[in-house]
C-alpha positions, 0 to 999 in steps of 0.5 A: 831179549838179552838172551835172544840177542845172545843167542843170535850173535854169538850162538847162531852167527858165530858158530856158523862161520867158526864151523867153516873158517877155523879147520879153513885157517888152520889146514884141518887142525882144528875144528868146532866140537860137537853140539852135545859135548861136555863142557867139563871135557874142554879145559878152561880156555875152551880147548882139548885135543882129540883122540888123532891129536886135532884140537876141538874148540868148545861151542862157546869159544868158537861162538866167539871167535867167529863173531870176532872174524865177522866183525873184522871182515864188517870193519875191513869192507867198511873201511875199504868202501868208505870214501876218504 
């Protein structure tokens, strides 16, 4: 059951909207790798740079990031629509 949650989350969800908002906030300088990439290709912070000099986010790291992105857009319309 953790894993189902995991996986809906972070692997699903977060990697869905870091695929369409990490090369939209950075102008096209960075983007999700690939699906069947070698995590031994990315350094420890989940990054490593491509052969024209972009950055590649490791799959997991962006899961992340967009779960982060979605929970701040989840906090900024609750707290926008909540009556004072």
């Amino acid at each position: 059951m953790e894993f189902l949650i995991y996986w809906l989350f972070f692997e699903f969800i977060g990697c869905s909207i870091s695929r369409i908002a990490i090369p939209a906030l950075s102008f096209g300088k960075a983007y999700v790798g690939p699906l069947n990439a070698p995590p031994a290709a990315f350094n420890w912070l989940g990054y490593r740079r491509d052969e024209d000099g972009r950055m590649v986010i490791a799959r997991d790291v962006a899961g992340f990031i967009g779960f982060m992105i979605m929970t701040v857009v989840f906090l900024a319309v609750v707290l926008s629509t909540h009556p004072f």
